[in-house]
C-alpha distance (Angstrom), angle and dihedral (degrees) to the residues before:
residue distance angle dihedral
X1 . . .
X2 3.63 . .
X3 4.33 123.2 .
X4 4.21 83.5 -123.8
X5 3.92 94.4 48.9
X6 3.63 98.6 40.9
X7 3.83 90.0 50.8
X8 4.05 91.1 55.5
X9 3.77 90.6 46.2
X10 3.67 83.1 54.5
X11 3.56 94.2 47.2
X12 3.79 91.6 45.3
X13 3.95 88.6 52.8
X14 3.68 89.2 61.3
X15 3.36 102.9 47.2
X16 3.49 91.1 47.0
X17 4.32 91.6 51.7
X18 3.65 81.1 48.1
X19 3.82 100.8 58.8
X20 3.75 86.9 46.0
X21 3.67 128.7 113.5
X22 3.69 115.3 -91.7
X23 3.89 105.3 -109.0
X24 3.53 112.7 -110.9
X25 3.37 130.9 -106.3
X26 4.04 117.1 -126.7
X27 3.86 101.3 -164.1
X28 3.61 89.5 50.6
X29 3.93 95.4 45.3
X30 4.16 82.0 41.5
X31 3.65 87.5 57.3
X32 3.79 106.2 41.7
X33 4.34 84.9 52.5
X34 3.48 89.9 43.7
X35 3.96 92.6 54.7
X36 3.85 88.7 34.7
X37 3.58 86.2 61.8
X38 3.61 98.1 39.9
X39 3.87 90.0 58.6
X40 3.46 89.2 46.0
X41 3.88 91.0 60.7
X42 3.90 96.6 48.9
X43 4.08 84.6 73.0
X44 3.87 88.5 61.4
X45 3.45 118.6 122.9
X46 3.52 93.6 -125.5
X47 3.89 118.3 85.6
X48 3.98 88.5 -151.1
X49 3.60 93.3 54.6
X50 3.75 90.4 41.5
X51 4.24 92.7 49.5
X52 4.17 83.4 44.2
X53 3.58 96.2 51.7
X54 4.41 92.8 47.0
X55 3.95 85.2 46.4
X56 3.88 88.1 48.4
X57 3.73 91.6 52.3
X58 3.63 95.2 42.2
X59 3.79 91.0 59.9
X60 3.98 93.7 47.0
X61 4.35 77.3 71.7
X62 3.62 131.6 -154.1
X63 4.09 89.1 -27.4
X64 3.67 88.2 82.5
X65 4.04 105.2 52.0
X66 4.36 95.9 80.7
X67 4.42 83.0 44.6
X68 4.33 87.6 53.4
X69 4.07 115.7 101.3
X70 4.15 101.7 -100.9
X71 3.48 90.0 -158.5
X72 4.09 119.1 57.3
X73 3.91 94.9 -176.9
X74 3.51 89.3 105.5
X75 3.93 96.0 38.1
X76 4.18 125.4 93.2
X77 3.71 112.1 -95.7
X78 3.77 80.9 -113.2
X79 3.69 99.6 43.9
X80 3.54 83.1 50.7
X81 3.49 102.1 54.1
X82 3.53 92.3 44.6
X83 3.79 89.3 50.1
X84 4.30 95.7 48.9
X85 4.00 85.0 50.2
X86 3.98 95.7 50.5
X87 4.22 85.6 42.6
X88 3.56 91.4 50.3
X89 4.07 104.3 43.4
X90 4.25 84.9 44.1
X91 3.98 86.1 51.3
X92 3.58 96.8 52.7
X93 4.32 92.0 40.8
X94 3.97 84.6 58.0
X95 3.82 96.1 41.7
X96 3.83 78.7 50.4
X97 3.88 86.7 56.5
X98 3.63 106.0 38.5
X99 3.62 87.3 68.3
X100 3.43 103.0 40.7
X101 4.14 100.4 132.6
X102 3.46 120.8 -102.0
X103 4.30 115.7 -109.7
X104 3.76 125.4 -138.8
X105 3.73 123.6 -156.2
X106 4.03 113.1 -171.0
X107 4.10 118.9 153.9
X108 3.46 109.1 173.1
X109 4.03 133.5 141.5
X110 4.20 100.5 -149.8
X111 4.42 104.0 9.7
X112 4.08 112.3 177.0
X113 3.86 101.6 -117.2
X114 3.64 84.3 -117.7
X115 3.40 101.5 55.5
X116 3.97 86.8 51.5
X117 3.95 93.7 64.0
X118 3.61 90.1 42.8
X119 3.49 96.1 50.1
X120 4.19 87.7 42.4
X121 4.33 83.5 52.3
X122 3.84 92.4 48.8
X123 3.70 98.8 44.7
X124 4.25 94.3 46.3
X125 4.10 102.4 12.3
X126 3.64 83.2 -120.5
X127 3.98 114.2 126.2
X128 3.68 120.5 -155.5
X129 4.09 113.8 -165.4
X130 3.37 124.4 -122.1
X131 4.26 97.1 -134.5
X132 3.44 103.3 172.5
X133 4.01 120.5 138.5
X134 3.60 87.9 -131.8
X135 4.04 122.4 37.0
X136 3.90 101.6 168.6
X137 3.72 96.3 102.9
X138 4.18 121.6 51.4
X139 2.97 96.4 -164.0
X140 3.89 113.0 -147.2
X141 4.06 123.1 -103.3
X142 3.70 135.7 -157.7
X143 3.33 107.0 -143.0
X144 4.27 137.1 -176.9
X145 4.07 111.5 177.9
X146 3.85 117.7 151.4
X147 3.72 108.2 -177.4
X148 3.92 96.2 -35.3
X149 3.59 123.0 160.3
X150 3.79 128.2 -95.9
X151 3.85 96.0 -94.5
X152 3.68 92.2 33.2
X153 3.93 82.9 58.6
X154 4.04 91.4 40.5
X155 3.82 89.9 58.6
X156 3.67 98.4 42.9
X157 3.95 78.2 60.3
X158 3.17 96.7 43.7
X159 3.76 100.2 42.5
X160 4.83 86.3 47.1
X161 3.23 86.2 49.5
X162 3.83 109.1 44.1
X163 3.68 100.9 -130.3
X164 3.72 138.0 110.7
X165 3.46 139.4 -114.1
X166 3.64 116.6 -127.4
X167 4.39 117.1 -164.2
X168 3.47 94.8 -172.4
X169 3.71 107.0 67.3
X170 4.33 110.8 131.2
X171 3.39 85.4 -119.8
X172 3.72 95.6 68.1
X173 3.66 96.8 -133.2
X174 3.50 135.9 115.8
X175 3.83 110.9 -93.4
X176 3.59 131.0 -171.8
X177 4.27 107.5 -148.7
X178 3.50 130.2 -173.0
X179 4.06 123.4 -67.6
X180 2.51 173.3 98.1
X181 3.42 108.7 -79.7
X182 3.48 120.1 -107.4
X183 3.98 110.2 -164.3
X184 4.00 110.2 -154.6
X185 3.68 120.7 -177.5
X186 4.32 107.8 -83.0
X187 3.40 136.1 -171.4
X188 3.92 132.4 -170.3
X189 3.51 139.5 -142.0
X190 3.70 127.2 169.2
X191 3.83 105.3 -67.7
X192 3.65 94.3 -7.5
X193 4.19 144.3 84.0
X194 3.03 123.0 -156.1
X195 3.93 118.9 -171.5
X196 4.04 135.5 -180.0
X197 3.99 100.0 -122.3
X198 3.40 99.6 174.6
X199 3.50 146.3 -1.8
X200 3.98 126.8 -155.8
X201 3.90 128.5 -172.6
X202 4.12 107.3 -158.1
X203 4.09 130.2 165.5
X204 4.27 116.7 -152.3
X205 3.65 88.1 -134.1
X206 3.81 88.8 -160.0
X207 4.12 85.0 61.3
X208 3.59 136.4 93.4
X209 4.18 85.1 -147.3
X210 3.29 119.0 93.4
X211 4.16 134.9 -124.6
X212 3.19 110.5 -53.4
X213 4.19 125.3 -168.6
X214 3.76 120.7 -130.5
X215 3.81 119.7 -158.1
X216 3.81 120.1 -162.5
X217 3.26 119.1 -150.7
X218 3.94 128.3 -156.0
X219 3.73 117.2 -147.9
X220 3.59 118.1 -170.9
X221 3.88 125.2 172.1
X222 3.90 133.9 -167.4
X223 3.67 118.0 -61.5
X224 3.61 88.1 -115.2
X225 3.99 98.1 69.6
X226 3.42 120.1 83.4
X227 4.22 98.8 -167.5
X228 3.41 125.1 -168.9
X229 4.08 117.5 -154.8
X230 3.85 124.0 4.3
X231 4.02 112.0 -146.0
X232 3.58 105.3 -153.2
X233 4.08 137.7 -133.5
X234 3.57 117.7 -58.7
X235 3.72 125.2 -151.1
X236 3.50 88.8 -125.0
X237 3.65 102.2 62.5
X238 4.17 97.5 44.5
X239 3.22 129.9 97.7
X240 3.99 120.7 -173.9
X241 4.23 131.4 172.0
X242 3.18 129.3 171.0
X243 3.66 130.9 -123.4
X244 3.61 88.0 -75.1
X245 4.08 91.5 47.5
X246 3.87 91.0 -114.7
X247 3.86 102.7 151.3
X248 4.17 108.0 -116.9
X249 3.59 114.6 -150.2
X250 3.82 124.5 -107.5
X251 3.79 115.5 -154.1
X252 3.41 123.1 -162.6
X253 3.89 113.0 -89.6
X254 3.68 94.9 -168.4
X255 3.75 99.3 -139.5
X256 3.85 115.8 148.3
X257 3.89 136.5 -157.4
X258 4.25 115.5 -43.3
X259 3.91 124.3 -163.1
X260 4.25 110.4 -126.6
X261 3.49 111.9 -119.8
X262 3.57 91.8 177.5
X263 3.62 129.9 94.5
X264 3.68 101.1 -134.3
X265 3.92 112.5 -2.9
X266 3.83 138.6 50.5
X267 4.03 126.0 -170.5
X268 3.63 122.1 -137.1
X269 4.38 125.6 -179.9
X270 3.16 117.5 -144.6
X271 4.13 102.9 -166.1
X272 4.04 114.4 -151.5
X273 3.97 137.3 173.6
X274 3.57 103.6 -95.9
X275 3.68 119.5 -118.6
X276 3.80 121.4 -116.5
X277 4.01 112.6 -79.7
X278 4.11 88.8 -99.9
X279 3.52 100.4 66.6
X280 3.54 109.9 89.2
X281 3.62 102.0 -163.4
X282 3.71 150.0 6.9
X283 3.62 118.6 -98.7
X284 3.63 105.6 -152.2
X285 3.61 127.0 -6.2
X286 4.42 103.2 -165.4
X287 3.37 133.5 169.3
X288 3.80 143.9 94.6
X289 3.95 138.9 -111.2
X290 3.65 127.2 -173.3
X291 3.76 138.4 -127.4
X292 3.74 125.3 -154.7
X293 3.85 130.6 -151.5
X294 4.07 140.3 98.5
X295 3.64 125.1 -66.6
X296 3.64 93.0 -128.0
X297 3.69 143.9 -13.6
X298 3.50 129.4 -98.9
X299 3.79 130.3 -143.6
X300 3.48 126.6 -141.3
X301 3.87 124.0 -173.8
X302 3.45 130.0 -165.3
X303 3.95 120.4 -162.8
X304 3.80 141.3 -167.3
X305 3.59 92.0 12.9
X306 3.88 129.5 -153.4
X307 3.88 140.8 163.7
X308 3.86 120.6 -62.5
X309 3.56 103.3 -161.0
X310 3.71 94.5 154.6
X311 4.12 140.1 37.8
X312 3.73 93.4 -108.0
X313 3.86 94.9 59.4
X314 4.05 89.5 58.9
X315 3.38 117.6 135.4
X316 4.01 123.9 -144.8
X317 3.67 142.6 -179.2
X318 3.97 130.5 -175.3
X319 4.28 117.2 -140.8
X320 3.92 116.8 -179.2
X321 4.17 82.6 -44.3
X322 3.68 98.5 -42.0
X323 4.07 107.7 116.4
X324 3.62 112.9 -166.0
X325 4.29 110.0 -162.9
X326 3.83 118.2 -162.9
X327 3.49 97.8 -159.3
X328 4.01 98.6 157.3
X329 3.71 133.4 44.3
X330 3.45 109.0 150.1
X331 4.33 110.5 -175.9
X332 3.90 99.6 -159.6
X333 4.35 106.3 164.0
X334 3.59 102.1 -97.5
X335 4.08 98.2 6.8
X336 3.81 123.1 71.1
X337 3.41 116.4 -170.2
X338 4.32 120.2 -166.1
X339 4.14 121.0 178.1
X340 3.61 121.3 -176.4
X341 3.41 127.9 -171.5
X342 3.81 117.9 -152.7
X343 4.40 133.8 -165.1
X344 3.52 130.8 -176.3
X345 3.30 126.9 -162.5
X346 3.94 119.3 -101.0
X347 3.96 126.1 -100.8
X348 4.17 95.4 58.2
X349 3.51 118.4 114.2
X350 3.85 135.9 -59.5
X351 3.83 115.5 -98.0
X352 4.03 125.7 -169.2
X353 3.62 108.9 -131.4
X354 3.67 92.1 -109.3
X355 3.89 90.3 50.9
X356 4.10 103.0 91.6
X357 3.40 122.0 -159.8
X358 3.38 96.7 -166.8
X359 3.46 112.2 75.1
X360 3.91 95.1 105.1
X361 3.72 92.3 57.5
X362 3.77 121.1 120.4
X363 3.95 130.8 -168.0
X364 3.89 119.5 169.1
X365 3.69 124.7 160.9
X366 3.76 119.6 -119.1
X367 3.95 132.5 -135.8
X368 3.68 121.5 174.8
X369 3.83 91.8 -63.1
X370 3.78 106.2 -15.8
X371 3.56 126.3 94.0
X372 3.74 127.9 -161.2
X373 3.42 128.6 -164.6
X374 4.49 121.0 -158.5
X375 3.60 106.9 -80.2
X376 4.01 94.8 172.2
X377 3.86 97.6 68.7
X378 3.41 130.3 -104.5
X379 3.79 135.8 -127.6
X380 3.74 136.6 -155.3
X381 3.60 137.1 -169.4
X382 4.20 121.0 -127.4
X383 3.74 102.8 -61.9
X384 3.77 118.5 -139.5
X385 3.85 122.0 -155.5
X386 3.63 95.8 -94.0
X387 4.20 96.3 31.7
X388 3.43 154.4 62.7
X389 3.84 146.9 165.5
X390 4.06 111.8 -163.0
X391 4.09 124.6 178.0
X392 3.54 112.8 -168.9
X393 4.06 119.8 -176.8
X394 3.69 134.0 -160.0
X395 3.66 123.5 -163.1
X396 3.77 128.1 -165.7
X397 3.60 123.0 -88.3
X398 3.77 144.5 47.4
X399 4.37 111.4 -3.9
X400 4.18 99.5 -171.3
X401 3.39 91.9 -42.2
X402 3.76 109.8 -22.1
X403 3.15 136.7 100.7
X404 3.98 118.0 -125.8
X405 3.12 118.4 -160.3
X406 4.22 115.8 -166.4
X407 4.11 99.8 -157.3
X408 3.63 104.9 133.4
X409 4.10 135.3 -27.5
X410 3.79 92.3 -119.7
X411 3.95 107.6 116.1
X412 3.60 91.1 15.5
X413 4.09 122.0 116.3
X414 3.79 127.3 -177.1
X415 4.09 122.6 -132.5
X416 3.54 118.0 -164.4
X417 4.04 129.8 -173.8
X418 3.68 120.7 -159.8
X419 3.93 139.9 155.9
X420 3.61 118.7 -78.8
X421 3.49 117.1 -149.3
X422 3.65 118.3 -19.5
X423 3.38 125.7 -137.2
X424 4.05 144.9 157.8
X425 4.15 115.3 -108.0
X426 3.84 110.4 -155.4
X427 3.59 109.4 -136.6
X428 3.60 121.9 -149.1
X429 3.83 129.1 -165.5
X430 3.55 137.2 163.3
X431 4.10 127.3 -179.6
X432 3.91 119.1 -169.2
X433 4.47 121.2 -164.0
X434 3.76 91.3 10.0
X435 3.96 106.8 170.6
X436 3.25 130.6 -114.3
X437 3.48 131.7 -123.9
């Protein structure tokens, strides 16, 4: 066989592999009957069969939620039920383990600084800056970390290399600045920090109370959460002693739920009766606060766009629960208008109607390489919980820098971020010997 015709046999071959059927995949097709069947069996007559079959489903994990029916209309009320309780105990197990913190391990005698943080970002996909005024000398660090968390593995850096680590940079990353280190009293908690910033001993002189001592609290979480609301310490759930274990009391300060506007940190009080002038320090400072958001965001992309102009031309797409409807594009010349309707499923938390949960969302539309996000506003009616109604408008002309031009929708697609699943994250701290002003 000639070179030429054994290359274009070879050539051939590929193509031909390539237009082939992707092979199956047995454990997925095992798993899909196996729920199939499961389902199935919660519309037996039998309650034990029915309560075997949710357990059974329950135990095949988080695998199993896409493979569940989304729509129940054509389920038995008691299949139904049965299903909605299995969807919404599997949803909360994988919200559990989204957010399950990221662990370092780093043993080494003499580590370049530099090497540290990369080693931190390839271990957790987290990157911590390097902010320093001066980086010509990495200094060298001892360090010991066995499966610690990310910020127990940040201040280990932090604390070798006598530096600081600064949450408020504009860039909303986690920086390490110049020293020296200061250490302040921290406590961990899955993905979070929590640490005593400050502490502040005032009287109301126009009070019959007397001083009382306010501790505030800084609680930071990895870079890769994007929470919502922070619900802060109640009385209830504290416990504080003082360095003689004497309970102090811990009235109620009446503050409610606060939306983060930071990128990494949050600040709770936590108001207390302050201890006679002799004690020197707290003993233990315990409770737990909570912080609100999704455990991930979902994507939602829209392609080969054209007018909606009525209800039957509505587009819709189903993530992990989350249905996203666009039910509006409207292509005037110069004046693009997108609305998008969103649902969640029930069970998350309870919002106030002046508590939005959409502030992290993000719609652009996408070009060959350019991306544009709504420079004409956009509006939205008085979200629930579990709803939402969004416009957003574009208008022709110059979008930071670009210019968009609104011809026609054809090559056009739509990308739009939202929350998945919200839920609440207890957060637990506890500080022991904390000083005293």
């Amino acid at each position: 066989m000639s070179p030429a015709k054994a290359v274009v046999l070879a050539a051939l071959g590929g193509l031909l592999l390539s237009l082939a059927p992707a092979a199956a995949d047995p454990a997925a097709d095992k798993l899909a009957g196996e729920v199939k069947k499961l389902v199935g069996q919660l519309a037996d007559p039998d309650p034990a069969r029915q309560t075997a079959a949710e357990t059974a489903l329950l135990k095949l994990g988080a695998d199993a939620l896409p493979l569940l029916p989304e729509d129940e209309a054509g389920l038995k009320p008691a299949q139904a039920k049965r299903v909605a309780a299995v969807r919404s105990t599997l949803r909360e197990a994988q919200a559990q383990k989204d957010l399950q913190p990221k662990l370092v391990t780093l043993k080494e005698e003499s580590v370049p600084l530099s090497r540290a943080l990369e080693e931190v970002h390839k271990q957790t996909g987290l990157k911590v800056m390097d902010g320093r005024r001066s980086r010509e000398e990495d200094p060298k660090l001892k360090l010991d970390l066995a499966g610690v968390t990310f910020w127990q593995a940040v201040d280990a850096v932090t604390r070798e290399a006598d530096l600081r680590v600064n949450l408020y940079d504009p860039s909303g990353s986690v920086t390490l600045v110049d020293g020296p280190h200061q250490p302040v009293p921290v406590s961990y908690s899955g993905i979070f920090r929590v640490a005593v910033k400050r502490l502040v001993v005032a009287r109301d002189l126009d009070s019959e109370d007397g001083p009382f001592l306010t501790a505030h609290l800084e609680i930071a979480w990895e870079p890769r959460f994007q929470p919502l609301f922070l619900d802060p310490p109640r009385a209830a759930d504290l416990a504080v002693q003082d360095d003689k274990g004497l309970a102090l009391k811990v009235p109620e300060s009446g503050g409610g739920r606060s939306a983060v506007n930071r990128k990494l940190t949050a600040e709770a009080q936590v108001r207390l009766e302050a201890p006679p002038r002799t004690v020197g320090k707290l003993g233990l400072v315990k409770g737990e606060c909570a912080v609100i958001g999704p455990t991930r965001m979902l994507t939602f992309t829209f392609d080969k766009l054209a007018k909606i102009e009525k209800a039957s031309e509505a587009r819709k797409q189903v993530r992990e629960g989350v249905t996203v409807t666009l039910d509006e594009l409207s292509a005037d010349s110069d004046l693009w208008t997108v609305g998008l309707t969103l649902d969640y499923p029930a069970g998350g938390p309870d919002f106030e109607s002046f508590e939005s949960w959409l502030v992290n969302n993000q719609v652009v539309l996408v070009k060959g390489g350019d991306e544009f996000s709504p420079n004409g506003g956009s509006e939205n009616g008085s979200p629930t919980g579990t709803h939402a109604e969004i416009k957003y408008r574009y208008v022709e002309g110059d979008v930071k820098g670009k210019e968009l031009k609104l011809k026609d929708l054809s090559g056009w697609k739509l990308v739009y971020k939202t929350p998945g699943r919200i839920v609440k994250f207890p957060v637990k701290f506890e500080f022991k010997d904390v000083p005293l002003p």
